[in-house]
PATI-975045 format. One record per residue: x, y, z of N, C-alpha, C in turn; residue in one letter. Coordinates in steps of 0.2 Angstrom, whole numbers, plus 5000, padded with zeros to 4 digits. Example, Ala and Ser with C-alpha at 12.3 -4.5 7.8 and 13.67 -1.06 7.14 Angstrom:
2
<pt n_px="5066" n_py="4972" n_pz="5039" ca_px="5062" ca_py="4978" ca_pz="5039" c_px="5066" c_py="4984" c_pz="5039" r="A"/>
<pt n_px="5064" n_py="4989" n_pz="5035" ca_px="5068" ca_py="4995" ca_pz="5036" c_px="5064" c_py="5000" c_pz="5039" r="S"/>
END
This chain:
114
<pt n_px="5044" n_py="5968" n_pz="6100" ca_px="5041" ca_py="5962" ca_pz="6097" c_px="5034" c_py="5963" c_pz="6094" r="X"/>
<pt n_px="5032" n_py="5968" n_pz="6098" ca_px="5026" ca_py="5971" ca_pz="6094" c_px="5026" c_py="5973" c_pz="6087" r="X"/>
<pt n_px="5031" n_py="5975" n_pz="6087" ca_px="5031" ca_py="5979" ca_pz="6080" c_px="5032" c_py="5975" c_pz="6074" r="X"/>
<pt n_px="5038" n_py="5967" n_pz="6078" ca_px="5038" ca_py="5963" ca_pz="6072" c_px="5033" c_py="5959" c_pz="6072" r="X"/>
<pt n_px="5029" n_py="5959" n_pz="6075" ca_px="5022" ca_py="5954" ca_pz="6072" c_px="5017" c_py="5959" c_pz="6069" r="X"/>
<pt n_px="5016" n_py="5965" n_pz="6071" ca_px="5013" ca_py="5970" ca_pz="6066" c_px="5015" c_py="5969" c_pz="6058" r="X"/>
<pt n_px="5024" n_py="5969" n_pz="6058" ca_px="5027" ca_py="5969" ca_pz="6051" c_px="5025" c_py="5962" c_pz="6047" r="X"/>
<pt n_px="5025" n_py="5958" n_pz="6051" ca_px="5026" ca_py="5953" ca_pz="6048" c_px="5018" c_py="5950" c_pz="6046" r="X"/>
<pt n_px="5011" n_py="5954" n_pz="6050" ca_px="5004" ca_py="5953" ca_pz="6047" c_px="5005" c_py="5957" c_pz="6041" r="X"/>
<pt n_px="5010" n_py="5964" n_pz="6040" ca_px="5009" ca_py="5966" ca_pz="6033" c_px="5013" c_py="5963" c_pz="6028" r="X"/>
<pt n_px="5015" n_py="5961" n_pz="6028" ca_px="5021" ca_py="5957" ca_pz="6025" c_px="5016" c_py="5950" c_pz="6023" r="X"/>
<pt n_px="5014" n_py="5947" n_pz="6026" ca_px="5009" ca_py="5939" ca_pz="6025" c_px="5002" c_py="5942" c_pz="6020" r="X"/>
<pt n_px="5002" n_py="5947" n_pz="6024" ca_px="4995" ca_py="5952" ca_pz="6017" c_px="4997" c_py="5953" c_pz="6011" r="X"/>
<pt n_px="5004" n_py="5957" n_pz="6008" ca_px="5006" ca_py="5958" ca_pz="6003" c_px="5008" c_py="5951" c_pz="6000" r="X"/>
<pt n_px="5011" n_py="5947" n_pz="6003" ca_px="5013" ca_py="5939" ca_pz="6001" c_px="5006" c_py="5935" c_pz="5999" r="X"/>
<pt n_px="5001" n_py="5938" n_pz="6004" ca_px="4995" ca_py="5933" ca_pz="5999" c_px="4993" c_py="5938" c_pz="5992" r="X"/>
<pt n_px="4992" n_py="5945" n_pz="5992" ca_px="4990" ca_py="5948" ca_pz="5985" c_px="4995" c_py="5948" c_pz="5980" r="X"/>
<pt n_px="5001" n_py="5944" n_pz="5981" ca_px="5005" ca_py="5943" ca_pz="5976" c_px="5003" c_py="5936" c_pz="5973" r="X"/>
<pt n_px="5004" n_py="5931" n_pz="5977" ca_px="5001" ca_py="5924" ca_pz="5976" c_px="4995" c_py="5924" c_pz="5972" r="X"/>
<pt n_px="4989" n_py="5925" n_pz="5975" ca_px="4984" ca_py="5927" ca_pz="5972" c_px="4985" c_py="5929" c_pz="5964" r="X"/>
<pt n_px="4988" n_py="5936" n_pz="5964" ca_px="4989" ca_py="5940" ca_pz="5957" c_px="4993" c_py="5934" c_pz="5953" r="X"/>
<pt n_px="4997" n_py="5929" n_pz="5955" ca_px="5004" ca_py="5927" ca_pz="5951" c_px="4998" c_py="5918" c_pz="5950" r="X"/>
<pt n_px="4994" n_py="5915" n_pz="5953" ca_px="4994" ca_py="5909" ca_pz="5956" c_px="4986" c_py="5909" c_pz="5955" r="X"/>
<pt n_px="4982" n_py="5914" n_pz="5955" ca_px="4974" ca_py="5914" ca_pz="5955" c_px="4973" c_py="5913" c_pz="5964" r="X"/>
<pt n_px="4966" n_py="5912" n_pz="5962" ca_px="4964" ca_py="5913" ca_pz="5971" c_px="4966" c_py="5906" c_pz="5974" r="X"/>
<pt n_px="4964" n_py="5899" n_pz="5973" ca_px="4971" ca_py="5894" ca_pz="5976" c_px="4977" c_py="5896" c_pz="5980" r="X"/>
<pt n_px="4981" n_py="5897" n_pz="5975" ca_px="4987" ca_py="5902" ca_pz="5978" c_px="4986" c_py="5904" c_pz="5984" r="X"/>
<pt n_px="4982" n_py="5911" n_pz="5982" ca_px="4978" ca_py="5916" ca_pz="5989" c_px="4976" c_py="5912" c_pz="5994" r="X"/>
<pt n_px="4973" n_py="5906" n_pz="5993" ca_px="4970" ca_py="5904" ca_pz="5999" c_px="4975" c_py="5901" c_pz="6002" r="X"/>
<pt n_px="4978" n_py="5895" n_pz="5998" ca_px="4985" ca_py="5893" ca_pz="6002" c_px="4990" c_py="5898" c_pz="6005" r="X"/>
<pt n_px="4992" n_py="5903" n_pz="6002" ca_px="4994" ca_py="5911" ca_pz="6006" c_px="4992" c_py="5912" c_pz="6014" r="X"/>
<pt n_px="4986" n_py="5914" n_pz="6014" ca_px="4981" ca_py="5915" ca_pz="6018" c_px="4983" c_py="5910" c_pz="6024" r="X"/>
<pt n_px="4981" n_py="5904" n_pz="6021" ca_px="4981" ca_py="5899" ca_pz="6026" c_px="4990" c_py="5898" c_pz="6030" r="X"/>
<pt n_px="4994" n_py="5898" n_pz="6026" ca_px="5002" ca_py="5901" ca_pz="6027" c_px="5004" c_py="5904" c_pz="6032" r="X"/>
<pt n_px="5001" n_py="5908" n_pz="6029" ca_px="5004" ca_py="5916" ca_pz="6034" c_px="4999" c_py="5915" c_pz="6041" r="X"/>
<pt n_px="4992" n_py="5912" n_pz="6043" ca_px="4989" ca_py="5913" ca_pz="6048" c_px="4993" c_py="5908" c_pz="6052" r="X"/>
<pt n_px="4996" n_py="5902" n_pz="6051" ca_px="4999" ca_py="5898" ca_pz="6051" c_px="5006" c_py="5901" c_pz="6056" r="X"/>
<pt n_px="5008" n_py="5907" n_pz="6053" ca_px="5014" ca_py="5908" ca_pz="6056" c_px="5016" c_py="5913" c_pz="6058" r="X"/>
<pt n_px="5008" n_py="5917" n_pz="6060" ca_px="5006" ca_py="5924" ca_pz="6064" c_px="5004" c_py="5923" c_pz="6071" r="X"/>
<pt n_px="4998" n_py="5918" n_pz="6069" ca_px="4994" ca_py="5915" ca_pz="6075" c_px="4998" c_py="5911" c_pz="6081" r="X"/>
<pt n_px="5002" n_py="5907" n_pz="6080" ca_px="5007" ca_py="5906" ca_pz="6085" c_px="5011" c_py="5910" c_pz="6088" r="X"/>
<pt n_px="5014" n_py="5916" n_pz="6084" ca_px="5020" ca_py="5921" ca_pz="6087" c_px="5014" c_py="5925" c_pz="6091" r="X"/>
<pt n_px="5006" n_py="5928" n_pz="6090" ca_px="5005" ca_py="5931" ca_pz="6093" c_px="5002" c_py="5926" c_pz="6099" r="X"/>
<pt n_px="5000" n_py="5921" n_pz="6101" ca_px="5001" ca_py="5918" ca_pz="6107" c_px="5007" c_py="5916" c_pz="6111" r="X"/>
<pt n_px="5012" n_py="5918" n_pz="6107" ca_px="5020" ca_py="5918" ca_pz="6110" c_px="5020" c_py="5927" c_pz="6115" r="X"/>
<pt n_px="5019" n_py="5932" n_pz="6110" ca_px="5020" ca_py="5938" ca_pz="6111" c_px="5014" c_py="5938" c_pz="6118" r="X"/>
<pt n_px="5008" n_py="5935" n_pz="6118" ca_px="5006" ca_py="5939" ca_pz="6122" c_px="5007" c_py="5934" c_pz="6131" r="X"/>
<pt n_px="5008" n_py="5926" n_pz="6128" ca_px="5009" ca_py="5923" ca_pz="6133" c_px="5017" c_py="5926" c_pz="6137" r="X"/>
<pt n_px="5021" n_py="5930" n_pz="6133" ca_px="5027" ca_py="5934" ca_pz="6137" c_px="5026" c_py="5938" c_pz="6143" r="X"/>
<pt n_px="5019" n_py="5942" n_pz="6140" ca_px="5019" ca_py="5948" ca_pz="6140" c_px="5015" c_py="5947" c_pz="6148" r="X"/>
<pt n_px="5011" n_py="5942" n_pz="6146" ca_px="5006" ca_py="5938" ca_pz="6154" c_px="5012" c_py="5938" c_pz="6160" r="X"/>
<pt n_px="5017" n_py="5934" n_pz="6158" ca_px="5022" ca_py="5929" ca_pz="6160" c_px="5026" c_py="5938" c_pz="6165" r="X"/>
<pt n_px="5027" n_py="5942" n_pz="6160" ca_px="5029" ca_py="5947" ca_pz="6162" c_px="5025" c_py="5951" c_pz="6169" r="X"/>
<pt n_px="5019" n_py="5951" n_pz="6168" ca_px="5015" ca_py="5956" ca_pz="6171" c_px="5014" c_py="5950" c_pz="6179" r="X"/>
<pt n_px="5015" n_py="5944" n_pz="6176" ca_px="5012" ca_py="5939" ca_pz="6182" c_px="5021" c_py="5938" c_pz="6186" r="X"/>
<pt n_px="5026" n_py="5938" n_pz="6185" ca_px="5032" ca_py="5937" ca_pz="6188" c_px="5036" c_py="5944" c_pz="6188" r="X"/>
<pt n_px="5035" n_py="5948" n_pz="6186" ca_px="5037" ca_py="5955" ca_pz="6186" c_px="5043" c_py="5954" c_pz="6179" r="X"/>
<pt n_px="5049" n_py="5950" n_pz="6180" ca_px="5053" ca_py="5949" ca_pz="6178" c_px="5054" c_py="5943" c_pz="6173" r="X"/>
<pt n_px="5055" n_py="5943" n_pz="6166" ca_px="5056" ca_py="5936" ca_pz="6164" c_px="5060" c_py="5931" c_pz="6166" r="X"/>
<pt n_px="5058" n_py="5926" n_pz="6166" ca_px="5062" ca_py="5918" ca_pz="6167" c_px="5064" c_py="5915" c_pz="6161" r="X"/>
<pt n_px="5069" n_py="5915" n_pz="6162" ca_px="5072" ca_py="5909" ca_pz="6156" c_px="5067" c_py="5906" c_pz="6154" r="X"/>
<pt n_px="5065" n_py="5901" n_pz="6159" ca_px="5062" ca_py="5894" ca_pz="6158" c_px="5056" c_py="5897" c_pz="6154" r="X"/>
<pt n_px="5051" n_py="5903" n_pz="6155" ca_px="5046" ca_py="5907" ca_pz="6154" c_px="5048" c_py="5908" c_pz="6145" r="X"/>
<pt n_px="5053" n_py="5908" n_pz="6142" ca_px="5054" ca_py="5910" ca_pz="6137" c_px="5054" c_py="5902" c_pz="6132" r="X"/>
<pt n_px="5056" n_py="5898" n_pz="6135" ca_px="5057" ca_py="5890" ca_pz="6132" c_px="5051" c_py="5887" c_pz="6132" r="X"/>
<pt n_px="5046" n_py="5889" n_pz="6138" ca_px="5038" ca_py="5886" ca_pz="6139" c_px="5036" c_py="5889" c_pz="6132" r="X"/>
<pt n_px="5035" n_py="5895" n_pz="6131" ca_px="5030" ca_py="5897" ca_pz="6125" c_px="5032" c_py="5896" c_pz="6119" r="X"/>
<pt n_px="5039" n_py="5897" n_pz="6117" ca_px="5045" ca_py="5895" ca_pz="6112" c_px="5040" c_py="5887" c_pz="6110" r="X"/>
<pt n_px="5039" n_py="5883" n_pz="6115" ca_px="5036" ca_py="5877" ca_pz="6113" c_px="5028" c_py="5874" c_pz="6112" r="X"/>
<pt n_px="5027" n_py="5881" n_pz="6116" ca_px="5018" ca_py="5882" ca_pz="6114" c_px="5017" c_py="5882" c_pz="6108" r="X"/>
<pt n_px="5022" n_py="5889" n_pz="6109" ca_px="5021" ca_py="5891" ca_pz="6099" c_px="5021" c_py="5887" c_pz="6094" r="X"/>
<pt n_px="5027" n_py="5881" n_pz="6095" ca_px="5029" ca_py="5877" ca_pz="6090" c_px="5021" c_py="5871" c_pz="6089" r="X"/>
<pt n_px="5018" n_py="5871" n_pz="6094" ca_px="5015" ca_py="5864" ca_pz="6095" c_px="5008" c_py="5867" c_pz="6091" r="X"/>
<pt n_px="5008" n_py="5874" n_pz="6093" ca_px="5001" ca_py="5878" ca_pz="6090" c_px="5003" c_py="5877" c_pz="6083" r="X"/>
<pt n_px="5009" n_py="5881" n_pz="6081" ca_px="5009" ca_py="5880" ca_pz="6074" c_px="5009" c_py="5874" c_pz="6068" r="X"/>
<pt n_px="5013" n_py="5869" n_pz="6074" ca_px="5010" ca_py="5860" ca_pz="6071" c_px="5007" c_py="5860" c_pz="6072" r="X"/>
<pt n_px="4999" n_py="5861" n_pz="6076" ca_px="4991" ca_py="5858" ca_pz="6073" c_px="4989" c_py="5861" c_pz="6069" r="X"/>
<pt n_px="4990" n_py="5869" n_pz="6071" ca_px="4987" ca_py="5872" ca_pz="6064" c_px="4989" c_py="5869" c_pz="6057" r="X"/>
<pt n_px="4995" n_py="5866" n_pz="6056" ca_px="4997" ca_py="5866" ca_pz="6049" c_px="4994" c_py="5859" c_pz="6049" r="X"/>
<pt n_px="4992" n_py="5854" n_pz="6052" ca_px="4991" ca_py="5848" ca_pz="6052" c_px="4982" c_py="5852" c_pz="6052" r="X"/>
<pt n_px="4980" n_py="5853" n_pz="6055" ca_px="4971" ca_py="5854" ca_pz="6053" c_px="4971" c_py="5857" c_pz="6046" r="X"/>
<pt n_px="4976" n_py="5863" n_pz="6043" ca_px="4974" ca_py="5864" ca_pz="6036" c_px="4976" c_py="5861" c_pz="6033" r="X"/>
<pt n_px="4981" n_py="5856" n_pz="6033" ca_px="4979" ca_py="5849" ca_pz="6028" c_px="4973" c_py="5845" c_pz="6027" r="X"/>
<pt n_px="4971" n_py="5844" n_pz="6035" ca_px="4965" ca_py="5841" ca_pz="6035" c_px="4960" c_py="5842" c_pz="6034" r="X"/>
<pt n_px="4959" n_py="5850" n_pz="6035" ca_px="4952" ca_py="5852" ca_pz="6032" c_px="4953" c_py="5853" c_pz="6024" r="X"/>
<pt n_px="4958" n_py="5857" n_pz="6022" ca_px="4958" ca_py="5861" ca_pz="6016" c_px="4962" c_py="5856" c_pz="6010" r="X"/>
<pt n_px="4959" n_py="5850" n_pz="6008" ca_px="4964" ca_py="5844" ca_pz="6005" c_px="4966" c_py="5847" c_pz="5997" r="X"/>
<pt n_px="4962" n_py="5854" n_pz="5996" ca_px="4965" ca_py="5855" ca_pz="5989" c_px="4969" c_py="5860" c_pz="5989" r="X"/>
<pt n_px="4974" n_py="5863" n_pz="5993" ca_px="4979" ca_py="5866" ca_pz="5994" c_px="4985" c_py="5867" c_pz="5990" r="X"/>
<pt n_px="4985" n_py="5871" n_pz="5987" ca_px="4991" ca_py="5871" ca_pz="5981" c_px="4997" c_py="5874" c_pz="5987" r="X"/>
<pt n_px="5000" n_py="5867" n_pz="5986" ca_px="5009" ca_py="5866" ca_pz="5990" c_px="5013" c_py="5871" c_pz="5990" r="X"/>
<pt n_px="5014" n_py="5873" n_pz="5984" ca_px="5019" ca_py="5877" ca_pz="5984" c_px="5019" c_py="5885" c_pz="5986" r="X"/>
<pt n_px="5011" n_py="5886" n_pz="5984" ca_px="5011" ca_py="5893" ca_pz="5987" c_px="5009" c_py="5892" c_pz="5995" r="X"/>
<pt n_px="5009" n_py="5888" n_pz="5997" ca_px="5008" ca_py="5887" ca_pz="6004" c_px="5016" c_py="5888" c_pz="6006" r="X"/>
<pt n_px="5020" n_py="5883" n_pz="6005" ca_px="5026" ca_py="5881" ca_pz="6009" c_px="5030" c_py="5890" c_pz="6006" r="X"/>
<pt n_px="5031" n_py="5891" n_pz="6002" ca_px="5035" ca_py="5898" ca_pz="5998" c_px="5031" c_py="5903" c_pz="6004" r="X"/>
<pt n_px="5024" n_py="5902" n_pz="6005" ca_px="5021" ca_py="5908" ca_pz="6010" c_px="5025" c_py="5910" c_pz="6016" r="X"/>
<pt n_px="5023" n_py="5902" n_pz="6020" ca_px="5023" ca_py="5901" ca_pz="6026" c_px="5033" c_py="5901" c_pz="6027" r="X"/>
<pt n_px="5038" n_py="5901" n_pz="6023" ca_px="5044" ca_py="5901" ca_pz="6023" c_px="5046" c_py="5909" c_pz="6023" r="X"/>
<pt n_px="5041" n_py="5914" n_pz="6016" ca_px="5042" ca_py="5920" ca_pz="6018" c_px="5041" c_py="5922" c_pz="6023" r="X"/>
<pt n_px="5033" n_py="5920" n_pz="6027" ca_px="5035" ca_py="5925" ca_pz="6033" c_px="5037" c_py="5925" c_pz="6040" r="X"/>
<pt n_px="5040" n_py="5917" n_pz="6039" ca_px="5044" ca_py="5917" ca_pz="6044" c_px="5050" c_py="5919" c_pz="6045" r="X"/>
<pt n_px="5053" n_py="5919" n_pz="6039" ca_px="5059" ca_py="5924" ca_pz="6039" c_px="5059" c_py="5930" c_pz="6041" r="X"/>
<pt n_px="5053" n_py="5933" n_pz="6036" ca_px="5051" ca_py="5941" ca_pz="6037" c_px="5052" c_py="5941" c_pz="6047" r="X"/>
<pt n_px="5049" n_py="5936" n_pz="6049" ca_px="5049" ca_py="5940" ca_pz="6055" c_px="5055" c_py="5937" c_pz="6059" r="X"/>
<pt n_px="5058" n_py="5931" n_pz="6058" ca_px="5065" ca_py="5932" ca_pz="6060" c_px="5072" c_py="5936" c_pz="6057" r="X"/>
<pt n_px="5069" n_py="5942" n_pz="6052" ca_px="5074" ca_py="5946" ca_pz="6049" c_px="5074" c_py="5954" c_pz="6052" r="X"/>
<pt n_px="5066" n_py="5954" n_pz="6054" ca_px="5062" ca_py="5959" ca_pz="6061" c_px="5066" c_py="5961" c_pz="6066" r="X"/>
<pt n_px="5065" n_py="5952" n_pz="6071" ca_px="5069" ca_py="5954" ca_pz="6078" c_px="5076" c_py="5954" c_pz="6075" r="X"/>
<pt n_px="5080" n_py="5953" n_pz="6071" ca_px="5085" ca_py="5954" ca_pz="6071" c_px="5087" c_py="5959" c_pz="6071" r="X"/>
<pt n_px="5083" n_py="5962" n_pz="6065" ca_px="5083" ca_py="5970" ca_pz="6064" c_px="5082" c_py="5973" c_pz="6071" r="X"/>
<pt n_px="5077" n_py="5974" n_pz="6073" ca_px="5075" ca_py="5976" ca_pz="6079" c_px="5081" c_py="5976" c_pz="6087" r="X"/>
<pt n_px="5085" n_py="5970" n_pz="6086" ca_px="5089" ca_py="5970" ca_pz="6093" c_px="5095" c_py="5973" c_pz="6091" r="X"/>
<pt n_px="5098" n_py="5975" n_pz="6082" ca_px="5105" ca_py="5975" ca_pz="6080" c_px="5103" c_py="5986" c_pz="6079" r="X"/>
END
């Protein structure tokens, strides 16, 4: 799971210097803002596992659905505070960012388990 958050930090870097190049800096920033969006919660998922691991020796189901919805709740404020601070946000390169790499990373662990 390591690896797919790795890939998918490089993958949100390349997606914003595309943006950028295609969209100007706007873009970039919405990019930017995208991708932290949708790294920042996986790596508080990845390491809240990892805690989860080392404090129960063994994963728990329930351990897997607790963070699953940390994750979710992080990644709703974050996208709710970047509305709220950054009002001039160019939509599109934001929504197209943050769908890129979450796929990027749910095409990762798939890759990863198959």
């Amino acid at each position: 799971m390591g690896r797919a958050l790795l890939w998918q930090s490089v993958i949100a870097i390349l997606i914003v210097l595309i943006a950028a190049w295609i969209g100007g800096i706007p873009a970039g920033i919405a990019s930017i803002l995208a991708g932290l969006c949708s790294v920042i919660p996986n790596i508080f998922f990845y390491v809240g596992m990892l805690v989860a691991e080392k404090v129960f020796v063994r994963l728990k189901p329930a351990t897997f659905f607790v963070m699953e919805f940390v994750k979710v709740v992080i990644a709703m404020v974050l996208m709710i505070a970047t509305f709220w601070i950054y009002r001039d946000i160019n939509w599109i390169a934001y929504l197209i960012s943050f769908v890129l790499v979450v796929k990027v990373y749910i095409v990762l662990l798939l890759k990863a388990r198959g």
